[in-house]
N, C-alpha and C positions, 0 to 999 in steps of 0.2 A: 238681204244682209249677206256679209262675204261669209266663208265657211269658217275663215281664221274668230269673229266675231262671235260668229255661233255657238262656235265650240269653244271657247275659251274655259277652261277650266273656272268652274264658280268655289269648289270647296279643295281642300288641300286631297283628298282621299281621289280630286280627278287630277293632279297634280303628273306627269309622266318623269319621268326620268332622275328625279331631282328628293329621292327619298330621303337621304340624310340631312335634307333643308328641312325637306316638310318634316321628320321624324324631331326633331331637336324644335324647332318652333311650337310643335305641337304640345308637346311635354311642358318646353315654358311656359304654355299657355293657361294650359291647366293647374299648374302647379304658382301660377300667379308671377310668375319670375321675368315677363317679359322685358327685355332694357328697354329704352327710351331714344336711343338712336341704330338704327341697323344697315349695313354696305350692303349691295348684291351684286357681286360681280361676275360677269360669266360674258360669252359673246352672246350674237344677235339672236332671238328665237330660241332661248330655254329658259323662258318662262319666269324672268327677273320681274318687271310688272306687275304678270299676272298673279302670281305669290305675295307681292307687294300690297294688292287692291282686297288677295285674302286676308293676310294680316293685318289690315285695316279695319275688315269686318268684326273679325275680332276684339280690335280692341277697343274700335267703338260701339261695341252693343256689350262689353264688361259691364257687369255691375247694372244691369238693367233687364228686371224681369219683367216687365209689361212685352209681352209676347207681341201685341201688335206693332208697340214702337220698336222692336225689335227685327220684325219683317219690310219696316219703312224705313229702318237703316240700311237695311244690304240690300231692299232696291235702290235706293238710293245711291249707292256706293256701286253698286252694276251698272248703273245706269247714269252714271257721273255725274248729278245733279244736288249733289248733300252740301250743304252751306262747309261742314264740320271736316269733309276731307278737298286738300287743296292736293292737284297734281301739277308740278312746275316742269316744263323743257328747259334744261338750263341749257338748251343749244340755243332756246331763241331770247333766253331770260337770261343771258350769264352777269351781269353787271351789277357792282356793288350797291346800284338806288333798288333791283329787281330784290335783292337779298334785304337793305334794312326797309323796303316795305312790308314785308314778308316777317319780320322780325318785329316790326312795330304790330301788326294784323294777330301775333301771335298772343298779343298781352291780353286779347279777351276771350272770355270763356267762351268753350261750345255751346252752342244754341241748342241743338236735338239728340246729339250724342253724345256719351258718357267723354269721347278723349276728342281731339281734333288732331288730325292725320296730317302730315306732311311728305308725298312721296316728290322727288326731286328727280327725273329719269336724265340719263344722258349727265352726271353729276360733274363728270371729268373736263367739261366744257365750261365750268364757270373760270373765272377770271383771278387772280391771286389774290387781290386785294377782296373779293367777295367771298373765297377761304378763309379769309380773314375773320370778315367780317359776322362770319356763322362759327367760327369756333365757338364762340362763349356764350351762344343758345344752344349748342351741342352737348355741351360741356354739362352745362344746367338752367335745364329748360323746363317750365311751367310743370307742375304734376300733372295735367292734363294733355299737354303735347308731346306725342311721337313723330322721329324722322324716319324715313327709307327712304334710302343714296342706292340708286343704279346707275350701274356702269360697265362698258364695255370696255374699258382702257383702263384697270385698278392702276398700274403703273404711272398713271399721271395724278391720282388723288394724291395730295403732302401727308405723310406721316403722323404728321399731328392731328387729319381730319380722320384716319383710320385709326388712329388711338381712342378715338372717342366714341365709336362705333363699334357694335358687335358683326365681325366679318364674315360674310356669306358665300362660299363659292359655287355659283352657278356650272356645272360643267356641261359640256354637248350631251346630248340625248342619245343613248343608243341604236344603232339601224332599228335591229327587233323592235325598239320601244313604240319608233317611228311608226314602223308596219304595223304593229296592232292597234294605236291609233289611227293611221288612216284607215283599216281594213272596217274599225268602227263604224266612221264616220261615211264612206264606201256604201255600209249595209244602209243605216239610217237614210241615206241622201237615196240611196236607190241608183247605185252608180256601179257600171259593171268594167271591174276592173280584173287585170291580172296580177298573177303572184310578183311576175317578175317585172313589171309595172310600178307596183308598188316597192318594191327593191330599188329598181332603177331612182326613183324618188326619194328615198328615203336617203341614197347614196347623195344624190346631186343635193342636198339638202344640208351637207355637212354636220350634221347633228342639230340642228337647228329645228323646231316643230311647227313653228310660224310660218318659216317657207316651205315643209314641205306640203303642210294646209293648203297655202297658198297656190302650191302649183299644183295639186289635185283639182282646187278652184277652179285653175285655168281652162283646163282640159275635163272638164266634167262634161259637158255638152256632146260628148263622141259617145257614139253609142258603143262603141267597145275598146278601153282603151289599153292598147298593148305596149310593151317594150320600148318599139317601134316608133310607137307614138310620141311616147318620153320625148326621147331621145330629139327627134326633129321637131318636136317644141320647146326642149330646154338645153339642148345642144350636148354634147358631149362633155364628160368630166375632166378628160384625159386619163382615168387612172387604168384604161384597160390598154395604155400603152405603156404602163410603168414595166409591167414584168417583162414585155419583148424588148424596151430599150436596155434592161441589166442585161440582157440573153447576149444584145448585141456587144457590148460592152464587154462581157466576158469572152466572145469570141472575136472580139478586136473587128468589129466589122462595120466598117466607115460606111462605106453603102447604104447597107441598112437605118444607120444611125441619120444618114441624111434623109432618104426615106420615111424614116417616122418623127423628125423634123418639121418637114413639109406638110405629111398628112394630120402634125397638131395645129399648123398655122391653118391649115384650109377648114380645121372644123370650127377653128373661133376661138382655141379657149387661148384665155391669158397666160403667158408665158411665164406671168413671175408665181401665179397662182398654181401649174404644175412645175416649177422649180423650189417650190412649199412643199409639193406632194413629192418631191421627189430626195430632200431632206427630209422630211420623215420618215418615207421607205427607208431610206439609207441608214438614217439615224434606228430605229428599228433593228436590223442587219447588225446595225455596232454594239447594241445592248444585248444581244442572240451570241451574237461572236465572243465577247467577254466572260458570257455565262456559261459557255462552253470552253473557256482556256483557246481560243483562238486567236490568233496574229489578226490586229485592226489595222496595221499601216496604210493599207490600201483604202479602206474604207474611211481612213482619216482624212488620203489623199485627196477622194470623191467628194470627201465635205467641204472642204476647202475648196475644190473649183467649183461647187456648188452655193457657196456661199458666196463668194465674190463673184458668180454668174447674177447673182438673184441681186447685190447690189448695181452692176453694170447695167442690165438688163431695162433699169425704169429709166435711164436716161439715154440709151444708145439708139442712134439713129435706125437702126435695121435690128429689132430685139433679137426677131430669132436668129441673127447671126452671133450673138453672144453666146447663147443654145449651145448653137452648132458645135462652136469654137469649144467650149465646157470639155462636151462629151466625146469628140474627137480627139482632143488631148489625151484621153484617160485610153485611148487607142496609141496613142504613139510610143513608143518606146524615151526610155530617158536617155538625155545629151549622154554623147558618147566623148572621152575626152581628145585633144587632139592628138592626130594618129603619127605613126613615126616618121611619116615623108613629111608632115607640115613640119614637126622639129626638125628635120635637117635641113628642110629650105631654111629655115629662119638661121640654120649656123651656115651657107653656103651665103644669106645675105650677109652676114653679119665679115664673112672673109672676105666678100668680095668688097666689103665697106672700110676694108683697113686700106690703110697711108700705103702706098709702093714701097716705101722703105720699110717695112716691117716683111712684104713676101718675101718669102724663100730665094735662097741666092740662085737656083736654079731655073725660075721664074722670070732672070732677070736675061739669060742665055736667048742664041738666036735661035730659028727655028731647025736649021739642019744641024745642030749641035743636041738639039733637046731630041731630036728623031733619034738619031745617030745614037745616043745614049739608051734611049727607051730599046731600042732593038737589039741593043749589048745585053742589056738587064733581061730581055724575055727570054732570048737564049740560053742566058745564064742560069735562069733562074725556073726555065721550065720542067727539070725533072726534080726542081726539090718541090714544084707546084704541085706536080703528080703525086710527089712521094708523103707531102702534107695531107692530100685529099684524103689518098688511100688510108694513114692514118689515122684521120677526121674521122672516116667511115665507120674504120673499126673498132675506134672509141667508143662512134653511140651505139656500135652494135656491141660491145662489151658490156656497154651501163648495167650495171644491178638494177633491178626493177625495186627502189624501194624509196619510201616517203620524202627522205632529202633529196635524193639525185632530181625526184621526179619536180619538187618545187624548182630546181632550178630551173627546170625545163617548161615547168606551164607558162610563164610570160608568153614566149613561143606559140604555144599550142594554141593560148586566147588570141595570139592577134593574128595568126591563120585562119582563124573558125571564120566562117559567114554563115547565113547573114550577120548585118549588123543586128537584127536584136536578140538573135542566140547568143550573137560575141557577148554582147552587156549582159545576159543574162549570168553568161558562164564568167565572169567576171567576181560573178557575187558567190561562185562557190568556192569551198572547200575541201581539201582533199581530206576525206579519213581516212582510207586504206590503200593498198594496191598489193596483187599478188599477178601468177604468171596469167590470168585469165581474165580478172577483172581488176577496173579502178573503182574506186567508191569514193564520189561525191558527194557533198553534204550543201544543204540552202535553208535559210532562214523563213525564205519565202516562198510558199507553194507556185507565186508566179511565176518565178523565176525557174523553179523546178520544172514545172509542166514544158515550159519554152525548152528546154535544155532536155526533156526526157521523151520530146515529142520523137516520133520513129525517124522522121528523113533527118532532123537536125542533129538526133545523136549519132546517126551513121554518118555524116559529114565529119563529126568531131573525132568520131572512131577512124575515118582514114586518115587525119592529119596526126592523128597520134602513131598512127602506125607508118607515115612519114618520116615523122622526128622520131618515134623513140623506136624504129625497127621492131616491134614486138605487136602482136595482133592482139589487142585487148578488151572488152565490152564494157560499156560506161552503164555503171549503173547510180541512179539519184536517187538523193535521199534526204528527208528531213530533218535537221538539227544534230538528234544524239546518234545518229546511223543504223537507224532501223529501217530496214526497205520499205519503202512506198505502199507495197501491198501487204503488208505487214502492219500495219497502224494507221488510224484514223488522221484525213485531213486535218491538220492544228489551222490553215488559212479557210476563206471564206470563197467558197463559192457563189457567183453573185447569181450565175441563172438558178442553181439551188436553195437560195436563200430566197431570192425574191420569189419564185415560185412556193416556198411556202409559207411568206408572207402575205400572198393573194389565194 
């Protein structure tokens, strides 16, 4: 017999993970209050069924004190053999003759047991017209018939069939819970496992207690099973690349991000199944972030290509180049707008696109007329050239260093910076202050900040200032109300910091 069988939970008190079901059924039970129809919803492996096949027990041996008939109901009910409880697959029974046979079978009384049970597993697979057809034995049905409706999919049951139902939410089973059940079942079987063994399991298991049974199953035959072992017989999760992919991500580092790309395609796992795990992280990170008064924009951004990766993904010829393409993006810098040589190409096309009679009448002169002219004009005009420059010069070296002069002058100072993603960065701030020594910056967003406060990009920006504005100045960033950096806690989110103490 397999382990998941053996161990199957027989009374609610072996029941793991799912105590607010078992607490609330129990109480009704005693207290005579049980309903007549009940939903169980939860995903695969926590124990919807098995709960199912207890409250069965229950309610067929109410009202029945003959102790031995009592004992020959709940073998009976373990052992699936009782006239009095019916278990229906509605994956392979979904059709409206399955349900009014079913409905018609319901009109005679139990034979051995006080109730006659109807558990329906997989409920969400029946057919509309067979919803139908069971509302109104739902609704009001025999004083001796109860339903249990399981389901992995609540979202496809109609409203009208969980109105009639008392609804159950099966939730995942805790790791811990997992590990001291296998650790049990470990001791009993005579199975020599390790801590981190049993971990590794209980992880790959997703909260589920049926597979993690199941894969101890597997692998029990090894006389000593490690980590190791797990691992190259149920393959990798993926999630022990979750925290190095944020790392990569917050340091912009493509390489890497193709690297552990590759090394999730080569271990097998599903791509859309760690693009799950990888909105959850994220999703995780947004709810930490908010609780702390932090800036989400970015981590809105990541959900967003995370979410239309994970719809791309099941139809795209090369998945993991959807991947790829996600978490590269969140490396690139954003479109830069076009720069001032494409604007005046497009006004040099636009002149060279006009009629001849609209050019300048000088345009229209021969060529040793237009020399002849240009040579009169440089001559003429070369010492009021000088005497402009020298002017120009000592204009900006005259500027007051102060908040107006200096906005006129940033356009300037931004479309000199390089690289391109300091220039976009520095695009996004704000001047708070300027005195003869420093300028003070201001950013909404710490990413923006870090780019613009990093050491080689602010000495870059500090010699074009000291370019244009004549004046040698230290750029100091700052977030929002112009409190220094080191002076106040990050309000943005750090992704290798956050993901790290999310694992």
């Amino acid at each position: 017999m397999s382990l998941y069988r053996k161990y199957r939970p027989q009374t609610f008190a072996e029941v793991v993970g799912q105590d607010a079901v078992v607490t609330t059924l129990e109480q009704a039970a005693e207290q005579d209050k049980l309903a007549h129809a009940f939903l169980f919803a939860g995903s695969r492996g926590t124990g919807k069924t098995s709960v199912a096949r207890i409250l069965a027990k229950v309610l067929m041996t109410n009202g029945i004190q003959d102790e031995i008939i009592r004992k020959q109901i709940i073998k009976g009910v373990e052992e699936g053999n009782i006239v009095d409880l019916l278990e229906i697959d509605a994956a392979s029974n979904r059709g409206i003759d399955d349900v009014r046979d079913l409905i018609e079978k319901i009109q005679f009384s139990p034979v051995v047991a006080s109730t006659k049970v109807y558990i329906i597993d997989e409920v969400h697979m029946l057919t509309k017209e067979a919803f139908n057809a069971l509302l109104k034995t739902l609704e009001e049905p025999p004083s001796y018939a109860f339903f249990i409706l399981a389901t992995t999919e609540l979202n496809k049951i109609p409203a009208t069939i969980q109105s009639r139902c008392q609804c159950f939410p099966f939730r995942r089973i805790p790791e811990e819970d997992i590990i001291r059940r296998l650790q049990f079942i470990a001791d009993q079987e005579h199975i020599t496992i390790e801590r981190e063994a049993l971990r590794s399991i209980a992880h790959h298991a997703q909260g589920g207690m049926r597979d993690a049974i199941s894969m101890i199953d597997q692998i029990r035959t090894l006389p000593k099973i490690t980590a190791e072992d797990v691992e190259q017989n149920m393959g990798k999760t993926g999630s022990e690349y979750l925290e190095p992919l944020f790392v990569a991500i917050d340091n912009h580092d493509s390489k890497e991000i193709i690297e552990i790309v590759r090394k999730i395609e080569e271990a097998g796992i599903a791509l859309d199944v760690f693009l799950r795990m990888l909105l959850n992280t994220t999703r995780e990170m947004l709810h930490e972030a908010i609780e702390k008064n932090q800036s989400t924009q970015f981590l809105q951004h990541i959900l967003d290509k995370f979410l239309k990766a994970i719809r791309d993904v099941r139809i795209a010829p090369v998945p993991g180049l959807i991947l790829e393409s996600a978490l590269l993006s969140l490396c690139s810098p954003l479109e830069e707008a076009p720069s001032a040589e494409l604007k005046t190409g497009k006004k040099d096309k636009e002149r060279l696109s006009r009629p001849k009679e609209e050019e300048p009448q000088k345009h229209k002169k021969g060529k040793e007329e237009i020399s002849k002219e240009v040579e009169n004009e440089e001559v003429q005009n070369e010492p009021a050239q000088e005497v402009g420059k020298e002017l120009k010069e000592a204009s900006v070296e005259a500027v007051e260093l102060n908040l107006e002069n200096l906005k006129e002058l940033w356009p300037q100072i931004v479309n000199e910076t390089s690289p391109a993603p300091v220039k976009m960065s520095l695009k996004n701030a704000e001047l708070i202050s300027v005195n003869d020594k420093t300028l003070t910056v201001g950013f909404t967003s710490s990413f923006h900040k870090d780019k613009v406060a990093n050491t080689e990009a602010s000495r870059k920006i500090e010699e074009v200032m000291n370019k244009i504005l004549r004046h040698s100045l230290k750029l100091v960033c700052v977030i929002g109300d112009g409190v220094p950096v080191n002076e106040q806690p990050q309000p943005d989110v750090d992704l290798a910091e956050a993901a790290a103490e999310i694992f």
